[in-house]
C-alpha positions in Angstrom: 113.0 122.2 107.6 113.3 118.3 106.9 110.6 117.9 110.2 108.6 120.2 108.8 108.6 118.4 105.6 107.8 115.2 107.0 104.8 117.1 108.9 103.1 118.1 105.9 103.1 114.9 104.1 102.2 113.1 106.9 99.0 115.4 107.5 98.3 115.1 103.1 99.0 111.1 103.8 96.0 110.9 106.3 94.3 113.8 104.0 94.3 111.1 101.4 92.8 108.2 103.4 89.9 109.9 104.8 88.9 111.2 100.9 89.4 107.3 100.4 87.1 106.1 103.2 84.6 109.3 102.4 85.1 107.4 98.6 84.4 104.4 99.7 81.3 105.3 102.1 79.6 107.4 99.4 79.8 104.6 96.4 78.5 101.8 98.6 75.3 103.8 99.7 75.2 104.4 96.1 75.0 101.0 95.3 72.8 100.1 97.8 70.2 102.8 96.7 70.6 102.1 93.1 69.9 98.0 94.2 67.0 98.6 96.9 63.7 99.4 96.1 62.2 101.6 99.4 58.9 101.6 98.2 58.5 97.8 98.3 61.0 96.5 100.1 59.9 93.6 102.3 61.3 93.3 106.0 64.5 91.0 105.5 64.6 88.9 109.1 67.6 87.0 107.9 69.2 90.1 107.4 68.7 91.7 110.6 68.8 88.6 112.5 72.7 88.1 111.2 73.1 92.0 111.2 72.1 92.3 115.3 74.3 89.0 115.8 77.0 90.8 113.9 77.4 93.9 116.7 76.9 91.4 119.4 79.4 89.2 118.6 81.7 92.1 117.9 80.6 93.8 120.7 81.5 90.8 123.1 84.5 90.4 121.9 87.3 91.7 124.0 84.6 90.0 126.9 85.1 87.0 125.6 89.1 87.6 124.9 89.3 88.0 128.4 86.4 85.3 129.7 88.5 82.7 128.1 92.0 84.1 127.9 92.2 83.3 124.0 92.7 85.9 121.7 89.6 86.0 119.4 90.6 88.6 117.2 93.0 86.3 115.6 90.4 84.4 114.2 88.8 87.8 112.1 85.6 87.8 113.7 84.6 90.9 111.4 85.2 88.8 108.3 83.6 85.7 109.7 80.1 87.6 110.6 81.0 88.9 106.7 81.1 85.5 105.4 78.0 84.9 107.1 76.4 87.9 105.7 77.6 87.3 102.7 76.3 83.4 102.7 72.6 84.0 104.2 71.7 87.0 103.3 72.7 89.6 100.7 75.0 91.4 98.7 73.9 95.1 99.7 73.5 93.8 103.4 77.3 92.2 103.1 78.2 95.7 102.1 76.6 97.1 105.1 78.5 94.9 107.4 81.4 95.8 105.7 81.3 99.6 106.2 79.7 99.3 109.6 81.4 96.9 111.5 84.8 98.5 112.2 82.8 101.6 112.9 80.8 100.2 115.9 83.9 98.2 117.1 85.8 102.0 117.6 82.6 103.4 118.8 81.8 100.6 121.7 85.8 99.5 122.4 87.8 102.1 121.1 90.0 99.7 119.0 90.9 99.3 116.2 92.2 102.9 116.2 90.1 105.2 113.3 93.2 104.9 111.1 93.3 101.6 110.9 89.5 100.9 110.9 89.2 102.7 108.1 91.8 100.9 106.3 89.8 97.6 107.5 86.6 99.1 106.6 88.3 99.5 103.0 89.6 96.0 103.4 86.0 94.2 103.7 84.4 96.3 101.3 86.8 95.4 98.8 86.7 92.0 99.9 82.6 91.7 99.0 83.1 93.5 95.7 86.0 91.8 94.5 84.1 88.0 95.4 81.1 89.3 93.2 83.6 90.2 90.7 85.6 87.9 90.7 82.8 85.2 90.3 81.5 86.7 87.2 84.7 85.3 85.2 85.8 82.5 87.7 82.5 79.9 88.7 84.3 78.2 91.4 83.0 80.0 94.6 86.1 78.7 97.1 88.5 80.3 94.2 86.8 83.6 93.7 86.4 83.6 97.9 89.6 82.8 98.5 91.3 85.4 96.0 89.0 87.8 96.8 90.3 87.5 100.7 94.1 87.0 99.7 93.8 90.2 97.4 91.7 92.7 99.6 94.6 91.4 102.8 97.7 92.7 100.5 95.9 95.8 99.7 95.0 96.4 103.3 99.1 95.6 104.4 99.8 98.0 102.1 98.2 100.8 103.2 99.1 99.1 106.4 102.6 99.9 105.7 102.2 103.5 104.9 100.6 104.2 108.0 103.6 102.6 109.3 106.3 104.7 108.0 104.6 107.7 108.9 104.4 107.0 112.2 100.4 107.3 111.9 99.5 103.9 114.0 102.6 101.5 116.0 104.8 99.6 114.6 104.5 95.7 113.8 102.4 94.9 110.8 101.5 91.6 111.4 99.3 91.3 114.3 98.2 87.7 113.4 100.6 85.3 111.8 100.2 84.7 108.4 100.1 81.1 108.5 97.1 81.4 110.7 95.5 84.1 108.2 95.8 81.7 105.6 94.0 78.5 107.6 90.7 80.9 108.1 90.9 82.5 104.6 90.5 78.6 103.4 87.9 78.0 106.1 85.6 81.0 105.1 86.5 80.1 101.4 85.1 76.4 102.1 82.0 77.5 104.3 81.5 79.6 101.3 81.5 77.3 98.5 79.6 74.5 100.4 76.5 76.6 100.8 77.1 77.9 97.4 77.7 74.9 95.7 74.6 73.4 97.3 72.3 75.9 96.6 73.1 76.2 92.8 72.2 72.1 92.9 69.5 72.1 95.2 70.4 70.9 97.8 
């Protein structure tokens, strides 16, 4: 009786995350189509110059893991191709990154697992929206950056967590140390700000 009644809310725990992910997929298209005009939309080159180096890079990955026996991952290439996006090109085209990315890296490498690249798919969105957010109360880019990263990371452990305890995905939820997540977090935060900061004084 007590297996069974871990059964069921196991199956409506993953019932819940994939309305979440279905959530999240529906609103950013939203916002994209509400922010893009199709009828004159010029051809972005920036965009799809960073968006193709964006799947290669992610695509080359575990290659390059192995090529060089270090262990890329640790340094969030997903989030750094996000920065990038999110530096030299646009908002709606961060957002596309953000719901894509984790999807192609299932598709062409079968990791992460779908559980938890949906949770990281809900990670990066979040980490976009809450930068944009964030910056409309707080003007100092490496703050709203950096919050944004810290915030959308303990939200993502969370759900982490629960997909822990119900034996959804293995056990261990920190795959990269924290002190290391923290170093990048600063790094992307200062990249960031710097081309920020010098576009808003022209220079």
């Amino acid at each position: 009786m007590c297996l069974r009644a871990i059964k069921v809310q196991s199956k409506l725990f993953i019932s819940e995350y994939v309305n979440l992910f279905i959530f999240v997929v529906i609103n950013i298209f939203k916002i994209m189509a509400m922010q893009l005009n199709f009828v004159t939309t010029r051809i972005n080159y920036k965009s799809i110059l960073i968006d193709f180096l964006a799947l290669a890079f992610i695509y080359f990955v575990p290659a390059i893991s192995h090529l060089f026996n270090l262990p890329v991952y640790l340094v969030e290439p997903m989030r750094i191709m996000l920065v990038l996006a999110m530096v030299h090109t646009s908002k709606q085209n961060a957002y596309l990154l953000a719901l894509t990315l984790p999807m192609f890296s299932f598709f062409v490498s079968a990791h992460p697992n779908i559980f938890k690249g949906m949770i990281m798919t809900v990670e990066l969105v979040l980490n976009v929206w809450l930068f944009f957010e964030i910056s409309k109360h707080i003007t100092n880019k490496f703050v709203s950056m950096f919050s944004a990263i810290i915030i959308s990371k303990v939200i993502y452990y969370l759900m982490k967590f629960g997909l822990i305890s119900f034996g959804i995905i293995g056990t261990g939820l920190f795959s990269t140390p924290v002190y290391l997540q923290i170093i990048t977090s600063v790094i992307f935060s200062g990249y960031l700000f710097f081309f920020f900061h010098a576009r808003e004084t022209g220079k």
